[in-house]
MARFI-847088 format. One record per residue (C-alpha): residue number from 1; residue in three letters; chain; x, y, z. Coordinates in Angstrom, 1 decimal. Layout:
// residues N
NUM;ALA;A;X;Y;Z
...
//
This chain:
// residues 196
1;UNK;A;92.6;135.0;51.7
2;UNK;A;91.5;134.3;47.8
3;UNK;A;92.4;137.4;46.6
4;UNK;A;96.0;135.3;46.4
5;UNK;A;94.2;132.1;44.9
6;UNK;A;95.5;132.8;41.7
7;UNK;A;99.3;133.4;42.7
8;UNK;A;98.9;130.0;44.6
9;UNK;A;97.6;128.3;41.8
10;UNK;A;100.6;130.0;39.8
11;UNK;A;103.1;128.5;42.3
12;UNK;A;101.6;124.4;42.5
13;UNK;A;101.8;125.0;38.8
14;UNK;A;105.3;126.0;39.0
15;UNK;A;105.9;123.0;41.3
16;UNK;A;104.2;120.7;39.1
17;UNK;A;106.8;122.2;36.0
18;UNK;A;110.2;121.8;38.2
19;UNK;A;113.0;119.4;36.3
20;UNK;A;115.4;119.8;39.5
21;UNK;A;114.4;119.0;43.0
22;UNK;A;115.1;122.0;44.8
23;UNK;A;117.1;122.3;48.4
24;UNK;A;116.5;126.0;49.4
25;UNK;A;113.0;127.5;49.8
26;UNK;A;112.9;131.2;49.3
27;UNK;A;109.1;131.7;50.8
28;UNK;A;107.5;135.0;51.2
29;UNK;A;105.9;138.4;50.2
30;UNK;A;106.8;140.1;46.9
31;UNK;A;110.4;141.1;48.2
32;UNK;A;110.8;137.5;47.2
33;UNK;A;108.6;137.3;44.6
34;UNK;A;110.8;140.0;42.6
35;UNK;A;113.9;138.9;43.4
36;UNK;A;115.0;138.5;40.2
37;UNK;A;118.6;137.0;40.0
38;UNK;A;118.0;134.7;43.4
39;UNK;A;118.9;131.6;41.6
40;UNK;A;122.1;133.3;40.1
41;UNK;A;122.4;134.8;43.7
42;UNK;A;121.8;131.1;45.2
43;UNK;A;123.1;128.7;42.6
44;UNK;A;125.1;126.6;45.0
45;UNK;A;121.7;126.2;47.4
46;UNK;A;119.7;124.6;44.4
47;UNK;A;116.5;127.6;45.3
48;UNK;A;113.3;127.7;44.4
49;UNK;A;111.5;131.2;45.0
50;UNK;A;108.3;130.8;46.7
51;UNK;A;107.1;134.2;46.9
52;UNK;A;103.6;135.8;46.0
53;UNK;A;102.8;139.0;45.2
54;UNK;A;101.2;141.4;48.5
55;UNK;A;101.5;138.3;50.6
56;UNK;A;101.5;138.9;54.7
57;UNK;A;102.8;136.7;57.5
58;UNK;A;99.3;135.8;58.1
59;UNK;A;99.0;134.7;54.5
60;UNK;A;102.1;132.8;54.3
61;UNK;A;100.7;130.7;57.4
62;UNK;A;97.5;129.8;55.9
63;UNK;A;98.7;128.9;52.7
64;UNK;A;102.2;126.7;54.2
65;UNK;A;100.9;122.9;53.3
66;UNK;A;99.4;124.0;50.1
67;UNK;A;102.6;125.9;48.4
68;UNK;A;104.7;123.4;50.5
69;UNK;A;103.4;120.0;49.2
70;UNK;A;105.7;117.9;47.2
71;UNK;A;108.8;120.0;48.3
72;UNK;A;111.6;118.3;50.9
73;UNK;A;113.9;120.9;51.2
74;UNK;A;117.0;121.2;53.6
75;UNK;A;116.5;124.8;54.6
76;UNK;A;113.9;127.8;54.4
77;UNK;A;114.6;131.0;54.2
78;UNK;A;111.1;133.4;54.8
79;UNK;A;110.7;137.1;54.4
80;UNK;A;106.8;138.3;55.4
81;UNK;A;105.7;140.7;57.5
82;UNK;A;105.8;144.1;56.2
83;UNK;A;102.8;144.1;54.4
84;UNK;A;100.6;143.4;57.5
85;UNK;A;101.6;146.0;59.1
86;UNK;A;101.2;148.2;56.5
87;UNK;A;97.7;146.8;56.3
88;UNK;A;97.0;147.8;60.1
89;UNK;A;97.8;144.4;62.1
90;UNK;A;99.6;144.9;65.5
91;UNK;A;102.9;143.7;65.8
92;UNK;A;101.4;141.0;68.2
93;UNK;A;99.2;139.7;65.9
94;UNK;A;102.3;139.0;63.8
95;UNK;A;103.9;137.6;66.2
96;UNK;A;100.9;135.1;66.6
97;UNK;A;101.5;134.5;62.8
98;UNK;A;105.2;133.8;63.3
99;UNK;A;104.5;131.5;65.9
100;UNK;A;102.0;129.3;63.8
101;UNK;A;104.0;129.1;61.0
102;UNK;A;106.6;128.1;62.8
103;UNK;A;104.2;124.7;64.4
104;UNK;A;103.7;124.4;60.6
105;UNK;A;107.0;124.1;59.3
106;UNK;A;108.3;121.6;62.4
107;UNK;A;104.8;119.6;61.5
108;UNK;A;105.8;119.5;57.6
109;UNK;A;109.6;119.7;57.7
110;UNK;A;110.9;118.6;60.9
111;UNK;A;114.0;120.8;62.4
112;UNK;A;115.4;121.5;59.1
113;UNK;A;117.6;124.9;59.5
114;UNK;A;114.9;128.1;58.5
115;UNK;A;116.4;131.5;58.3
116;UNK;A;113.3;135.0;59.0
117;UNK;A;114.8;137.5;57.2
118;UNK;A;113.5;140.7;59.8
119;UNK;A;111.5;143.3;57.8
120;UNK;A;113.0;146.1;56.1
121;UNK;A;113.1;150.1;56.7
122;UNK;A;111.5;151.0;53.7
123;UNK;A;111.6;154.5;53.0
124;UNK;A;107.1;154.3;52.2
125;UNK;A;106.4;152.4;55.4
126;UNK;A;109.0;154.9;57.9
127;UNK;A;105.9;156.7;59.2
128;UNK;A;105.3;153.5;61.1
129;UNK;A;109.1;152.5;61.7
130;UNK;A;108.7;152.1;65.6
131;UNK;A;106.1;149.0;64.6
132;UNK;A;108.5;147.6;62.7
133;UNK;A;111.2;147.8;64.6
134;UNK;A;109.3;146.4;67.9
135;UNK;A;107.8;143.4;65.4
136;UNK;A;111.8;142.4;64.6
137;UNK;A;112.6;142.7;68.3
138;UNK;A;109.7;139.8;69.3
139;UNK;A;110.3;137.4;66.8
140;UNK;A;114.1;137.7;67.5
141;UNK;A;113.6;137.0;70.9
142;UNK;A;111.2;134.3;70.2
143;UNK;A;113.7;132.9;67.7
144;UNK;A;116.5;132.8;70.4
145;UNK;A;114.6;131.5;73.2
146;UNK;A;112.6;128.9;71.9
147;UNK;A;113.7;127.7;68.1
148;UNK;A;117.1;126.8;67.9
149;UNK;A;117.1;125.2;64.2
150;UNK;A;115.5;128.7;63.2
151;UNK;A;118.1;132.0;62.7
152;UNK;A;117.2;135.9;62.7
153;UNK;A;118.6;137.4;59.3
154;UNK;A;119.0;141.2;60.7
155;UNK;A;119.1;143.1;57.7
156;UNK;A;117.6;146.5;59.0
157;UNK;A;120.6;148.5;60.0
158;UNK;A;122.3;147.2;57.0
159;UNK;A;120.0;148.6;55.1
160;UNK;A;120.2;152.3;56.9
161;UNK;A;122.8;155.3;56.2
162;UNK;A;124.9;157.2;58.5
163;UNK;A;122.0;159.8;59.5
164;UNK;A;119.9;156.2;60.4
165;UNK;A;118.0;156.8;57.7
166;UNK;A;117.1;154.2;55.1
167;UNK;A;119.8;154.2;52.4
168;UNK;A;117.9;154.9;49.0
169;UNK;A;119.9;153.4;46.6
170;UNK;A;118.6;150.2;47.9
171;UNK;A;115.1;150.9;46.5
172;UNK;A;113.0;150.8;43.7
173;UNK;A;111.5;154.0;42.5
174;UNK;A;108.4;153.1;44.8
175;UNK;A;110.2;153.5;47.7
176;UNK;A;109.3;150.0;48.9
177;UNK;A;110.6;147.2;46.9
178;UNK;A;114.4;146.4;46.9
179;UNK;A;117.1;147.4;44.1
180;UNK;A;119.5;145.5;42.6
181;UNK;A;121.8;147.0;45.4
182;UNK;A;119.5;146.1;47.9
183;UNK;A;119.0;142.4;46.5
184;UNK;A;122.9;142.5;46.7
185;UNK;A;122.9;143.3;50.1
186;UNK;A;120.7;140.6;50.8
187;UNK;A;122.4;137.8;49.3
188;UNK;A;125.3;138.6;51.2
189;UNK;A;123.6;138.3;54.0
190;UNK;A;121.3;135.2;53.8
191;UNK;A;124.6;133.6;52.4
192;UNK;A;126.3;134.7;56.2
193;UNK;A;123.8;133.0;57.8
194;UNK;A;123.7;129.9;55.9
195;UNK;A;127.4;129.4;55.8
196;UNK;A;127.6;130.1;59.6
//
């Protein structure tokens, strides 16, 4: 894990620099790291974004007290995932994750509302698709059955076209990262979830 010492150390720093005392937590890989207009998207939900670049779910669990520290937030919304997969881990194994992170953020935070975004169909990842889709379906589950103050975000079909393939004008150029579109679309949709 410190090949991501220096983003961490970039986000305590950012902590340490905060005027406002912020009520969301956007935490996660570098689909929140880059997205860009989250506190115009967010205004009303005082955010903070949390993200670092590459980042995994396994990551994200090791690294929970240390970003976390200082912060009292009233919700958390988490996107992480994608990149462990891509980096060979089983959907089990992220499951695993999910399930630690979770011990974390009751141990830190208590029952405060949390919101797991599922992982996206990105167009460079759709070689391993099924993975992704199975790794949404356990954590779902898990979500339903056993943490109630926790909510699935399911923003993969959303994200598809007609043909059920992923819709391109929500992607960067690499194919993996989101566009403005595709930041649009998930606004919209964390905003559902909270208001619901």
């Amino acid at each position: 894990m410190f090949w991501y010492e220096d983003e961490i150390k970039g986000l305590e720093e950012k902590r340490a620099e905060l005027t406002y005392k912020p009520e969301t937590l956007f935490y996660g890989s570098s689909s929140v790291r880059l997205w860009t207009s989250l506190n115009d998207d967010f205004a009303g939900l005082v955010p903070v974004n949390l993200g670092f670049g590459g980042s995994t779910l396994a990551a994200c669990a090791w690294f929970f007290d240390r970003v976390m520290a200082g912060y009292q937030p009233k919700r958390l919304i988490i996107y992480a995932g994608d990149n462990d997969l891509s980096d060979g881990r089983h959907p089990e194994e992220l499951f695993l994750f999910f399930q630690q992170l979770t011990v974390r953020v009751k141990k830190r935070f208590g029952n405060i509302p949390c919101y797991f975004i599922s992982l996206k169909p990105s167009p460079s990842r759709w070689h391993i698709i099924e993975q992704f889709k199975y790794t949404n379906r356990i954590i779902a589950a898990e979500i339903d059955q056993y943490h109630p103050n926790w909510h699935f975000i399911n923003i993969f079909e959303l994200m598809l076209d007609r043909s059920g393939q992923p819709e391109a004008s929500f992607y960067a150029e690499d194919k993996l990262h989101l566009s403005p579109k595709g930041y649009a679309l998930w606004a919209n949709a964390v905003r559902k979830a909270v208001n619901d």
